[in-house]
C-alpha positions as CSV (number, residue, x, y, z in Angstrom):
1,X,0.0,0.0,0.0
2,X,0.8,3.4,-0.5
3,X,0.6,6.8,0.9
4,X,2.5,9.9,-0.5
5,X,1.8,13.8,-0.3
6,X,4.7,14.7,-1.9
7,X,7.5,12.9,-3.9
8,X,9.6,12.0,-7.3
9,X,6.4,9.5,-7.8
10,X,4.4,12.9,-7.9
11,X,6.5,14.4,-10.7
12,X,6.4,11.4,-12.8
13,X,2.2,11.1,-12.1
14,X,2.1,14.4,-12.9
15,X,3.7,14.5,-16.1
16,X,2.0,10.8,-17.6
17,X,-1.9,12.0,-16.9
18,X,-1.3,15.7,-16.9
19,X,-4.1,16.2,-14.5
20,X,-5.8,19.0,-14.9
21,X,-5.9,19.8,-10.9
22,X,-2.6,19.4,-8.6
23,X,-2.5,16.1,-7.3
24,X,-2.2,16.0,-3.4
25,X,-2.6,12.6,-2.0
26,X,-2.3,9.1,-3.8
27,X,-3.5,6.0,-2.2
28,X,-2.5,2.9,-4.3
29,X,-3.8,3.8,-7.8
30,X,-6.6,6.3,-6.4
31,X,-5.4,10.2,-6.7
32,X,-7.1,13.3,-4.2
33,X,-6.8,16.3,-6.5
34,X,-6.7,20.1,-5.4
35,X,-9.8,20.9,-7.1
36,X,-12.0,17.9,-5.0
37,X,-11.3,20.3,-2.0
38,X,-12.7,23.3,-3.2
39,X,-16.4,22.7,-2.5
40,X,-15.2,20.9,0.7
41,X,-13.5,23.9,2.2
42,X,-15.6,27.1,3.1
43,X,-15.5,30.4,2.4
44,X,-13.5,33.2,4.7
45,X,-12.2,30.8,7.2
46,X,-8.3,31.8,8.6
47,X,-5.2,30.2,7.1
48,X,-5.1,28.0,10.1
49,X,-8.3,26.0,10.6
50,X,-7.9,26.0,5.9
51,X,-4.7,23.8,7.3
52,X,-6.6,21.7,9.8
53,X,-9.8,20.8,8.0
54,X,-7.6,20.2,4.7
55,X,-5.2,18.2,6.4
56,X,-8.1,16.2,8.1
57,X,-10.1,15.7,4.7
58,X,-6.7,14.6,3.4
59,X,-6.1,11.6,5.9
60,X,-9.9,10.5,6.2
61,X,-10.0,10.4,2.3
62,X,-6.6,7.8,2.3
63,X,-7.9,6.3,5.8
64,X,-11.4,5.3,3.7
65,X,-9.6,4.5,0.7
66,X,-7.3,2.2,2.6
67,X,-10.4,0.4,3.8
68,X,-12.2,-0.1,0.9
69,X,-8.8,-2.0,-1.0
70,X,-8.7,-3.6,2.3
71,X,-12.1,-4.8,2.2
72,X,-12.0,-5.8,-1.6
73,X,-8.8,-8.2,-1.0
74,X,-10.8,-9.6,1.8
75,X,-13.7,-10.4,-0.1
76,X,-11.6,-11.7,-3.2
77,X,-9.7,-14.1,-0.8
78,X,-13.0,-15.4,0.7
79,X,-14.4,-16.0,-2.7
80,X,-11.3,-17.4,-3.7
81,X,-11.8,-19.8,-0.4
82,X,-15.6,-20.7,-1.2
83,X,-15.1,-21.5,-4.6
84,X,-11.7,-23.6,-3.5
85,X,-14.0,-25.6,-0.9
86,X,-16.6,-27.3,-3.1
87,X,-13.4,-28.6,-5.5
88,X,-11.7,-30.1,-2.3
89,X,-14.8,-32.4,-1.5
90,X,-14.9,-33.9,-5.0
C-alpha cells in the first residue's frame, strides 16, 4: 500500500496523466486532486483552521480508501476460499 503527499512518484504522475488539478494525495492507484477540496473547504475561514480541515479531509480520504482495498482483498480471498471448498470435497 501506498501513501504519498509529496515525492519523485508525484513528478512522474504528474507528467503521464497531466491532470488538470494538482494532485495532493495518492492511495495505491486512487489520486485526491486540489480541485476535490474546493467545495469541501468554506469560504472566509483563517489560514489555520484551511490547514486543519484540509489536512483532516486529506487523511480521512486515504484512511477510507485504505479500507475499501482492504475490504475488496478480503472479499476476493473469501471468494477465492468458497469456490476452493466445493473442488476439495470432489
Amino acid at each position: 500500500m501506498r501513501f504519498t503527499l509529496a515525492s519523485c512518484d508525484y513528478i512522474k504522475l504528474q507528467e503521464k496523466d497531466a491532470p488538470t488539478s494538482e494532485i495532493i494525495a495518492i492511495v495505491n492507484t486512487d489520486k485526491l486532486f486540489k480541485e476535490d477540496l474546493k467545495d469541501f473547504l468554506p469560504r472566509n475561514i483563517s489560514r489555520e483552521d484551511s490547514l486543519i480541515l484540509v489536512k483532516s479531509f486529506i487523511q480521512d480520504w486515504a484512511i477510507k480508501k485504505l479500507l475499501l482495498d482492504a475490504a475488496a482483498n478480503n472479499n476476493s480471498q473469501e471468494s477465492l476460499k468458497n469456490i476452493n471448498q466445493p473442488c476439495s470435497r470432489l
